[in-house]
VEXTI-486383 format. One record per residue (C-alpha): residue in three letters; x, y negated, z negated. Coordinates in steps of 0.001 Angstrom, whole numbers. Each point is the difference from the previous one (the first is absolute). Layout:
BEGIN
resn/xx/yy/zz
Ala/X/Y/Z
...
//
This chain:
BEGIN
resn/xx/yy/zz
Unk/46899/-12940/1317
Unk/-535/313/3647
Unk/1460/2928/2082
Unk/2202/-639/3014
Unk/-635/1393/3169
Unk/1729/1513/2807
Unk/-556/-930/3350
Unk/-84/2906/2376
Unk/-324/736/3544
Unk/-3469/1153/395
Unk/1195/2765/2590
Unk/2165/1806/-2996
Unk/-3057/-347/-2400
Unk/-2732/1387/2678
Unk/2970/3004/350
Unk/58/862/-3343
Unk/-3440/-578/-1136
Unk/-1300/2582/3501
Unk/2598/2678/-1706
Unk/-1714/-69/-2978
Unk/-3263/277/1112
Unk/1408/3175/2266
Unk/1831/1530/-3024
Unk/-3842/-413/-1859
Unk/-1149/2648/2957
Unk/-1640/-2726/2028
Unk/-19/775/3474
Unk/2337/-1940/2027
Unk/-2235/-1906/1711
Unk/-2153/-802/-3022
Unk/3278/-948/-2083
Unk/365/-2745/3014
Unk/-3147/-981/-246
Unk/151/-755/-4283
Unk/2974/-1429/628
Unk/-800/-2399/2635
Unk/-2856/-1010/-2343
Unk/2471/-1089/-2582
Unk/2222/-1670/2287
Unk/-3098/-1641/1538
Unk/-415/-1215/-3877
Unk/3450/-1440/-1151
Unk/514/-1712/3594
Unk/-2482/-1939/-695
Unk/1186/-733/-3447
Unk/-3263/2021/-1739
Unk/2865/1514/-2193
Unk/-2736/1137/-2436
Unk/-1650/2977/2829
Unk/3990/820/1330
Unk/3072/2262/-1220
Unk/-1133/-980/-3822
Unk/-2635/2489/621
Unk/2665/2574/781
Unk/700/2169/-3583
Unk/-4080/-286/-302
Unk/-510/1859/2606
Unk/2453/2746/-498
Unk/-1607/-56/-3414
Unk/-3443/616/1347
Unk/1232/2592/2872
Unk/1618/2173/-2381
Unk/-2616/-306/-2490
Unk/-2340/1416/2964
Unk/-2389/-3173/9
Unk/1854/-1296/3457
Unk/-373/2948/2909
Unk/2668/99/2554
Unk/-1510/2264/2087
Unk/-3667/-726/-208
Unk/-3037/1562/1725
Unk/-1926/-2887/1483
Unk/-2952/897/2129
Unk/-2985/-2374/781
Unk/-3237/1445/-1239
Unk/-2403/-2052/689
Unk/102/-1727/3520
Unk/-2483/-2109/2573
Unk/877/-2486/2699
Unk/663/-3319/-2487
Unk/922/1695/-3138
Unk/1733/2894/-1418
Unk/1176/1245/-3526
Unk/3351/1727/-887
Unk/900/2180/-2965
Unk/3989/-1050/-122
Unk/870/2702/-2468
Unk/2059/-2217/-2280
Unk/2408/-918/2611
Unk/2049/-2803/113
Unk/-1867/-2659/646
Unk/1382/-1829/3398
Unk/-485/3716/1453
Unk/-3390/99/303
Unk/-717/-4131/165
Unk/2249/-158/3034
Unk/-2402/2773/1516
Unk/-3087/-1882/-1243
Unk/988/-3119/1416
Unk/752/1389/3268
Unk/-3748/2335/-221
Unk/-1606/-3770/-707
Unk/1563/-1075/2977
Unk/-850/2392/2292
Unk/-3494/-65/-1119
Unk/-253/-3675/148
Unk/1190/367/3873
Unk/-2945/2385/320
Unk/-3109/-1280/-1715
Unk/1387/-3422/-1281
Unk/1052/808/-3479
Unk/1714/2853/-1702
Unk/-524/557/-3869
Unk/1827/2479/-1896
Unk/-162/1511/-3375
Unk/3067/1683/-1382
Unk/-567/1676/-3708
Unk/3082/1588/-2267
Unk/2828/-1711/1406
Unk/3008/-1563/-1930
Unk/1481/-3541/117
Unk/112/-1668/3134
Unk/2317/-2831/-185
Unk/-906/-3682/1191
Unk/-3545/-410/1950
Unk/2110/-2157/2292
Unk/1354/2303/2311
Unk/-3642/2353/662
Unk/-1620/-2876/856
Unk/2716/-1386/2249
Unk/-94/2967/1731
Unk/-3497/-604/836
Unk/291/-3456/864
Unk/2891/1210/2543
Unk/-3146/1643/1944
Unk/-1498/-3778/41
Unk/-2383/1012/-2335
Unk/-1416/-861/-3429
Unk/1467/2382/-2672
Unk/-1403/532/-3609
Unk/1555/2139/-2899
Unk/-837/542/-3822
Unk/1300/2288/-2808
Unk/-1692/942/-2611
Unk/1877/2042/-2847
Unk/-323/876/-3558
Unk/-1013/-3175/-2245
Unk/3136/-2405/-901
Unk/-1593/-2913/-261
Unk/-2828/-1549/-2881
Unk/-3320/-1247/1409
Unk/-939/-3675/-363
Unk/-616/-513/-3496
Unk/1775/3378/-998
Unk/3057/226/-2113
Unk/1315/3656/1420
Unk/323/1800/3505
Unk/-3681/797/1619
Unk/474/-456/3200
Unk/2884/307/3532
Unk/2328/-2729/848
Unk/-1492/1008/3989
Unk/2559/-593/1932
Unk/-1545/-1909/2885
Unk/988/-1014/3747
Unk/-1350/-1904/2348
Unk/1300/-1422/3957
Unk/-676/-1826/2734
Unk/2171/803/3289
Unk/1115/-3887/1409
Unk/2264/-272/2982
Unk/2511/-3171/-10
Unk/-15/632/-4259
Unk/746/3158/-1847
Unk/-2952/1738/-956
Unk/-2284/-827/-2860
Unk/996/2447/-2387
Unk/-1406/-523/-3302
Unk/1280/2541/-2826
Unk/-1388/-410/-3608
Unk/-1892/1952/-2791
Unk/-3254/-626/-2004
Unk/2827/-531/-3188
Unk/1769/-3682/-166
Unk/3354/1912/526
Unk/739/3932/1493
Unk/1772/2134/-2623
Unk/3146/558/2351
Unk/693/-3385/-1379
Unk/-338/467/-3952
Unk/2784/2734/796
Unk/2268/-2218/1884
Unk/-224/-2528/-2659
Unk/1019/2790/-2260
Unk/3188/1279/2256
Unk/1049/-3493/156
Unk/-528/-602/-3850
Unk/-2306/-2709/566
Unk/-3069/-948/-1952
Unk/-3409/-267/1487
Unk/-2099/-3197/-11
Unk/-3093/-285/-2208
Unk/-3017/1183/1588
Unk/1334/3200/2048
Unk/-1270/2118/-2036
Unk/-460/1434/-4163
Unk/1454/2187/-1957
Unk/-1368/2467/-2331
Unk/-1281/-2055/-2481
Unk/-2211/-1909/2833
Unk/2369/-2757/-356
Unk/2039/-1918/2803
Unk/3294/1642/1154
Unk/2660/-1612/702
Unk/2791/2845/-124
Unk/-517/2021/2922
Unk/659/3671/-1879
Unk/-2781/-1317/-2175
Unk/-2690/-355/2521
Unk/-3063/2296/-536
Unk/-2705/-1062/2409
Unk/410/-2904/2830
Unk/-2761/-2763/129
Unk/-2198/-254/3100
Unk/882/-2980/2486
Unk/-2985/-2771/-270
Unk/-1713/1327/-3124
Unk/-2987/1514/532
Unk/516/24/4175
Unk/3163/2045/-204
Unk/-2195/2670/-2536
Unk/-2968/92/2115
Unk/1567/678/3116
Unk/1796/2573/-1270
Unk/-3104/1927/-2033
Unk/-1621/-329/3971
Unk/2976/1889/1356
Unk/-177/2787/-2021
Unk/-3321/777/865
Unk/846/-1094/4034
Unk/2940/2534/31
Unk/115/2507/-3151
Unk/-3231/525/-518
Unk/-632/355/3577
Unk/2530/3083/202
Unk/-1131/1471/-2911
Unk/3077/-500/-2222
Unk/-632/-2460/-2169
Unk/3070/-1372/-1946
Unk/-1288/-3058/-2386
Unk/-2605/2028/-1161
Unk/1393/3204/-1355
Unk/2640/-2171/-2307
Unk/-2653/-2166/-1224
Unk/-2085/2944/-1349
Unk/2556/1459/-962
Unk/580/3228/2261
Unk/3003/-804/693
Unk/2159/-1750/-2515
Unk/2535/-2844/708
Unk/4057/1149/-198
Unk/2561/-1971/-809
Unk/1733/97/3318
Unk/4423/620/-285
Unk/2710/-961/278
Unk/95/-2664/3857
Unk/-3427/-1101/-401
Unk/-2367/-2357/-2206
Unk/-3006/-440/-1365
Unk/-2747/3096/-1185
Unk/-1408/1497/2232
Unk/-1743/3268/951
Unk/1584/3111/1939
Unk/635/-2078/3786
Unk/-2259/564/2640
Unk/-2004/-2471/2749
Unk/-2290/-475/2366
Unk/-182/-2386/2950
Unk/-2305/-1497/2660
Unk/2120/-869/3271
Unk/-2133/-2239/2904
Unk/493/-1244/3064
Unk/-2271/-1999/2019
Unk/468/-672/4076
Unk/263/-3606/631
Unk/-592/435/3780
Unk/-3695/1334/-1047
Unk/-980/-3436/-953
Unk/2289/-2573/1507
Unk/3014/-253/2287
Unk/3101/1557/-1265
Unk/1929/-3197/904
Unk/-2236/-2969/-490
Unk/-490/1579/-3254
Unk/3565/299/-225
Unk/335/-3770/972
Unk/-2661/-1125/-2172
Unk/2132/1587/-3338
Unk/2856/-1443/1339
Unk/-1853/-3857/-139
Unk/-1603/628/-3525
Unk/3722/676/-1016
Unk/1518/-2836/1575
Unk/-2814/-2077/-1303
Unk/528/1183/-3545
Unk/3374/-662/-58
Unk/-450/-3778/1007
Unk/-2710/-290/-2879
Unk/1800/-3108/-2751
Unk/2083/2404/-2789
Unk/-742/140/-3320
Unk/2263/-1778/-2658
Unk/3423/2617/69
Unk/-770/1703/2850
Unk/2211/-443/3199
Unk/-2023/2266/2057
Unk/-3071/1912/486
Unk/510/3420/343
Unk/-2276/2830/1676
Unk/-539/3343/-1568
Unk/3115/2072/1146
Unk/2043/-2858/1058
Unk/2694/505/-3043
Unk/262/3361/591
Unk/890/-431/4087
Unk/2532/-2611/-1477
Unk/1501/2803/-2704
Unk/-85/2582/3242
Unk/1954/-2460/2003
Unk/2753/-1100/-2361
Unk/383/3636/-1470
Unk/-35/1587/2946
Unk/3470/-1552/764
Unk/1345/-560/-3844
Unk/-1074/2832/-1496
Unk/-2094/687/-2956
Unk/402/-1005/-3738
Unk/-591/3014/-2634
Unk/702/-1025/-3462
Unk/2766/2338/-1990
Unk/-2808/1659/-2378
Unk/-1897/1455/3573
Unk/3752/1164/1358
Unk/488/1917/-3487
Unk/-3524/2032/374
Unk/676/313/3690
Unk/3628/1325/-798
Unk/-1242/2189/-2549
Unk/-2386/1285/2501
Unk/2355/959/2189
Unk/2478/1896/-2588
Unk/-3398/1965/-1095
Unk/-1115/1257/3541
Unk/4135/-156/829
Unk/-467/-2498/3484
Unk/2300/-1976/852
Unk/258/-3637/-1439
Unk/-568/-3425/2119
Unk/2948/-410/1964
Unk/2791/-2273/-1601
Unk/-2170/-183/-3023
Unk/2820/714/-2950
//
């Protein structure tokens, strides 16, 4: 049976969810920052990367694998690219900072690429490359993390799910902001299917026996999005970011140097001790073209697009991001749905680090 949700004013749950992240010894500033990140997430109605993530990352910050108070330092650094060692911190942290290092690069010598190796979970890809796309330029982002998903032809985990995101800055439209990952659905949404006591459709993912799950708690690997596409991309990724930084994650599992866990208690799936790597980009539109005839020019293909005839069942043709400004609008003002199971972890959380409750919240 499906859970019922409370609707809640997404001021009270950004209160809340910063104390928490303060009472975990995040600086205050940080704590802002992670929560903003989840805000940014269940605004836009990508429930699956916003307060559901909450008891999993107490989890992981008392267990030590989340750092609060990190030591990130760039050690490697030239005009257009740059590496940082994050230090297992929370992962909007340091990709806030990397963005930003892209951009200012870009502004200098036309593109900014960063490595970051050892951070933690990041949230949606959304919101980093926004952020670069706010600087009118071209913003790039992909994850790679320990393997969760079977290869093409595979019937168990070998490779990432890569979270992957991609934008365009466009000036009468919202931003082209696409958001994806190299699997056919993120695992933020196996688990809300699970706190919602839903069922998954055939062909998310398998379950131990290499078979297709369709109960969510059952799920052992996810499937990659467009078969053999979906694998190969993300196989290139791990050798375009984890490799690169010398801290390979696939590989060590797969040989067997580091064996898979069953992870606890808020989360799903198998999967190794967490850790991640990213790549963050930027590229300086004004390098190549003008900022606003390029501008212009997205706006047309858009408008164009949308005219194009509409497939049987379809009302409208929708750009990448365009759901999620509409989610951002209407829950802006109405507040945001969180179904009863999250609002029992997220109460329990709060009795365990003893912070007060949502407001009006019995």
């Amino acid at each position: 049976m499906t859970n019922q949700a409370l609707v809640l004013p997404w001021q009270d749950l950004h209160d809340f969810t910063k104390r928490v992240f303060v009472r975990l010894g995040l600086p205050e500033q940080d704590a802002v920052t992670e929560t903003d990140t989840l805000m940014w997430a269940n605004l836009r109605g990508v429930d699956s990367h916003g307060v559901v993530r909450i008891p999993w990352y107490v989890e992981n910050t008392q267990n030590g694998i989340m750092n609060p108070t990190p030591d990130i330092r760039v050690t490697v650094e030239t005009p257009a690219i740059a590496l940082i060692e994050a230090d297992r911190a929370f992962g909007p942290v340091v990709t806030n900072q990397a963005a930003d290092m892209a951009v200012e690069k870009a502004r200098e010598v036309g593109i900014g690429w960063i490595l970051v190796r050892n951070h933690t979970h990041q949230g949606t890809m959304g919101q980093y490359v926004q952020r670069i796309a706010n600087h009118d330029m071209v913003g790039m982002i992909f994850v790679c993390s320990r393997p969760n998903t079977a290869p093409f032809g595979a019937s168990a985990a070998g490779v990432s799910n890569n979270p992957l995101g991609l934008s365009a800055p466009a000036g009468r439209h919202p931003h082209l902001i696409l958001d994806m990952a190299t699997s056919l659905v993120a695992m933020g949404k196996v688990l809300i299917a699970r706190e919602r006591g839903e069922s998954i459709p055939v062909g998310w993912g398998l379950d131990e026996n290499g078979d297709p799950a369709i109960d969510p708690r059952a799920l052992a690997t996810l499937l990659p999005v467009g078969g053999p596409k979906g694998s190969g991309m993300s196989l290139l990724f791990e050798c375009m970011g984890s490799v690169m930084v010398s801290n390979p994650l696939v590989l060590p599992v797969l040989s067997g140097e580091l064996s898979e866990g069953k992870t606890t208690g808020s989360h799903v799936g198998r999967m190794a001790r967490h850790n991640q790597n990213c790549v963050v980009v930027a590229i300086d539109v004004s390098r190549f073209v003008d900022v606003e005839e390029y501008k212009a020019q997205v706006d047309q293909l858009i408008d164009r697009l949308k005219e194009r005839p509409k497939a049987e069942g379809f009302e409208e043709i929708l750009m990448p991001g365009e759901r999620e400004e509409r989610f951002y609008a209407e829950r802006l003002e109405a507040g945001i749905p969180v179904p009863t199971a999250t609002i029992a972890g997220l109460r329990k959380v709060a009795n365990d680090l003893n912070v007060e409750f949502i407001r009006g919240v019995a």
